[in-house]
N, C-alpha and C positions, 0 to 999 in steps of 0.2 A: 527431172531436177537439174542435172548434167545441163544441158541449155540453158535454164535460166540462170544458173550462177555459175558456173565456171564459164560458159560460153556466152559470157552477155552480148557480146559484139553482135549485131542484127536480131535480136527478142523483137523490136523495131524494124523495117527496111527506111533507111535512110531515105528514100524518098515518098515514104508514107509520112518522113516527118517534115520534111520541105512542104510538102504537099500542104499539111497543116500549120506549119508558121505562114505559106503566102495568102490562105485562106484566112488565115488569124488577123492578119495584118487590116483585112478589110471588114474585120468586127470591132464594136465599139470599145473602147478599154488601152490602156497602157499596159506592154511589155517591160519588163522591170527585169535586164538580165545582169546581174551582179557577173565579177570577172572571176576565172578559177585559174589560180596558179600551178594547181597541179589536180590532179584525177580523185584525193580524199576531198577535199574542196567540193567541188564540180559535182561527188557525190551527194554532199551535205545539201546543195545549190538545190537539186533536183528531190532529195527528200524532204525538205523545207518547203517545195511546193511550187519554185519560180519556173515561170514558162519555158525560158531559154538562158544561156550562159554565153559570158563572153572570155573570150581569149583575148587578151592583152600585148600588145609587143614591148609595150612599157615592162607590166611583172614580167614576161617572159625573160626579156634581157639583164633585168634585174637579179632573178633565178641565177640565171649565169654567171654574174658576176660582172656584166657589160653595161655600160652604157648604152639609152637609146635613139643608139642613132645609126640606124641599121645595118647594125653588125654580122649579127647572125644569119645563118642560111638557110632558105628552105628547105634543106632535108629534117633541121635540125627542128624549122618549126611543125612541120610535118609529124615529125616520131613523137612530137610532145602533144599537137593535136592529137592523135591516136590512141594515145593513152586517155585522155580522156574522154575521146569518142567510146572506148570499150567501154569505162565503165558506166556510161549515162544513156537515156533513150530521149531527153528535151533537145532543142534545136541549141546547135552550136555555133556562135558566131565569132568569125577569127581576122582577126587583125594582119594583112599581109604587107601592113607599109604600104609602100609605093607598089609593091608588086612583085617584088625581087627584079628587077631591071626596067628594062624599054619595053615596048609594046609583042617581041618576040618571048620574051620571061615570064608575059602576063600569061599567054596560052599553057605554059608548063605549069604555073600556080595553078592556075584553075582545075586543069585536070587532075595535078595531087589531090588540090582538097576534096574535087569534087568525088574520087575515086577512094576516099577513107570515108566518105558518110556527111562530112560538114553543111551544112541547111546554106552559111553564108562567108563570104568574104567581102573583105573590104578593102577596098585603095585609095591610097590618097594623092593628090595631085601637088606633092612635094618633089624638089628636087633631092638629087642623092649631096653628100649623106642627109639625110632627113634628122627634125629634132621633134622630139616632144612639143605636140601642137599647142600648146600654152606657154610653150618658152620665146622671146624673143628671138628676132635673127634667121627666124628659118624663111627661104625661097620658096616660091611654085614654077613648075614648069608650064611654058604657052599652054592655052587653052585646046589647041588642035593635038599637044601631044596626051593629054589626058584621054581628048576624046578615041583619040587612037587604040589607049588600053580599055577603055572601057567597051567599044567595039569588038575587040579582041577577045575579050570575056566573057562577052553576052554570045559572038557566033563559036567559040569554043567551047562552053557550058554542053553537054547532054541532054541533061533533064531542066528543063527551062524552069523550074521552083528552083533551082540550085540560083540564090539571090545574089546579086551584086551589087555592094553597098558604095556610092561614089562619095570620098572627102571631099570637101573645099575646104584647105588651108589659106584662103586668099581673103580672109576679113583682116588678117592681122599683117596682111603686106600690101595689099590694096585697098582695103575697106569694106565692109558690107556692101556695098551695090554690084562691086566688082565679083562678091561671093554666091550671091544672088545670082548673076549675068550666067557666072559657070555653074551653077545647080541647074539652071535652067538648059542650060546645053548640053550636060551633064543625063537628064532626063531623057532628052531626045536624043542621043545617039545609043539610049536604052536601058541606064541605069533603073534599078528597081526600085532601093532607098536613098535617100540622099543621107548624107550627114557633116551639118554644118559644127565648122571646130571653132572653137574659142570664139562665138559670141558673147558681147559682155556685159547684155540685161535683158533685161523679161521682154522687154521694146523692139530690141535688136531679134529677139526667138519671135515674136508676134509677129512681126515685118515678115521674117523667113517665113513660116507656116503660110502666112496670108499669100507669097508670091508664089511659091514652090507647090505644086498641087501634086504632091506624090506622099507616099508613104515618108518622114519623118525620123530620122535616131538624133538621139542628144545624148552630150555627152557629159556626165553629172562627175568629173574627177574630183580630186582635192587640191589648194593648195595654187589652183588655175586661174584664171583670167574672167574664168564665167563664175556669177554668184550663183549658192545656194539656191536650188530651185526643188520643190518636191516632184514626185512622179505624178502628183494630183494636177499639179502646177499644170506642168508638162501637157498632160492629157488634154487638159482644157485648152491651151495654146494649139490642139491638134497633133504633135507628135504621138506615133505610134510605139517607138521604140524610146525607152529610156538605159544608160549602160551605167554602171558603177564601175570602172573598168581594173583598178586599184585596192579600191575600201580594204578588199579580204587581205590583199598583203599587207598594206601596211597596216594596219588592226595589227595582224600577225604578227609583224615581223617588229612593233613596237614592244608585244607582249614576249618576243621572244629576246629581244635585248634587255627586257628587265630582268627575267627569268634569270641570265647570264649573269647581270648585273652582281642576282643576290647568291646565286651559286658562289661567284668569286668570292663574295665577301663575308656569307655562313656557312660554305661549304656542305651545305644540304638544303633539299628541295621540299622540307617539309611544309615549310610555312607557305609554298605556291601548290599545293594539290587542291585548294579552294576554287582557285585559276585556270586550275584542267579538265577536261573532259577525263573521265577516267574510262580504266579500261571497257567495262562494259557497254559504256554509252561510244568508244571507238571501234570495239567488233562489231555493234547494232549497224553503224555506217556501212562497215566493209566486208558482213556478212558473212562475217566469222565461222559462222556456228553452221550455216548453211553448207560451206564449204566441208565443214568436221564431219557433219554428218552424213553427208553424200558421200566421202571417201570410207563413213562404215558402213553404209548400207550395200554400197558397194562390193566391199571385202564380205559382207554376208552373205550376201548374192553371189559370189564366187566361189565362197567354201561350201554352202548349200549344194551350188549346183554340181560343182566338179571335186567334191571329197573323195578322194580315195581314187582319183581319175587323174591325178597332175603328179608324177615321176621327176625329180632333181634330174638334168643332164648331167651324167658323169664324167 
């Protein structure tokens, strides 16, 4: 029991699970991976049934207190992937920005995530500081400097299922053909997935699918440039991958500003326990009782064996 619940980390080998997302990828069906902000999340993610999870740099930065626009550092996105690599066994997919630098930054990315368990990363072909790909104003950098990291990635990776996911930010500075031009280049210097950002109809995703003959992510945010599209949508247009990268925080984080709201204002939380997961259905998640009871059977097993055999040091 010891293994499976205090030591969840590898119940799984991480590349028995790479193994099966790049095999998944070329069966019929949509991947539907919602975003996890943090490791209770990520758990819910994976007992609810979803294939795979995605890491965010948007929540992550948010988490912090930052703005995204790539603030934060790889160590920091690292120790937070990890957390949530322990507590799940679905494929993880993580959002590395641009890469953390130029095309020598990308080789040190790779090998952290690749070296805590992550199934995939992804870069995108922004300049620094990067914005949130639905916001006006943001750059890309030339075409050859992309393809530089994405080479860098693919002959740096280990285990060749360990995926690498190429952005094009260039429909909303160039246009769609120009987006198209670099997936296609993108492909060929070895990208696995591509993932085109801020298309802005069913039209613009049909064109993409039809020209890009690779495996497919979309990106389903709120709030963004690309309309409402279902994962059914999706599917049928040929993407593989659909991401919700957001949903769960802000859900969350709107539910927790009201919560706050009526705190200040009745000074008690009676009237939102309708609104909460209570406690039983939050130890179910985190495996509460699992834990409880391993550390007694434990203690049984140790006074059983060694009763009257264990002496205090004086």
């Amino acid at each position: 029991m010891m293994d499976a619940v205090l030591l969840r980390r590898n119940k799984k080998d991480p590349k028995e699970v790479r193994a099966w997302l790049r095999e998944r990828l070329s069966k019929p069906g949509i991947i539907i991976a919602p975003g996890a902000f943090d490791a209770f999340v990520a758990l819910m993610i994976q007992q609810l049934g979803f294939e795979a999870l995605y890491v965010s740099g948007a929540a992550f930065s948010s988490s912090l207190g930052l703005p995204d626009l790539g603030v934060f550092t790889l160590d920091e996105l690292v120790r937070f992937t990890k957390y949530i690599m322990d507590a799940v066994d679905i494929p993880i997919i993580v959002d590395t920005d641009t890469g953390f630098g130029e095309t020598l930054n990308v080789v040190r990315t790779v090998r952290e995530f690749e070296s805590i368990g992550a199934s995939a990363i992804q870069i995108e072909d922004q300049e620094l500081p990067k914005k949130c790909g639905h916001l006006s104003g943001k750059h890309v950098v030339p075409a050859d400097e992309m393809i530089k990291k994405i080479r860098a990635a693919v002959e740096t990776r280990r285990d060749e299922n360990f995926l690498i996911i190429a952005r094009t930010d260039a429909r909303g500075t160039y246009g769609l053909d120009e987006a198209i031009w670099r997936a296609q280049a993108y492909v060929e210097a070895g990208a696995d997935i591509i993932f085109p950002e801020a298309l802005e109809s069913k039209e613009e995703f049909n064109r993409f699918a039809r020209e890009v003959r690779v495996p497919l992510l979309a990106n389903m945010t709120e709030f963004g440039k690309t309309p409402y599209i279902t994962a059914k949508e999706f599917e049928e247009m040929g993407y593989k991958i659909v991401i919700f990268p957001v949903t769960t925080f802000r859900v969350a984080m709107k539910a927790v500003k009201d919560a706050l709201i009526e705190l200040k204002e009745k000074g008690t939380q009676k009237d939102l326990l309708s609104r909460m997961i209570s406690r039983q259905e939050q130890y179910e998640v985190i495996h509460y009782w699992d834990y409880e009871n391993w550390d007694k059977e434990l203690n049984e097993e140790v006074t059983k064996k060694f009763a009257g055999k264990l002496r205090l040091k004086q």
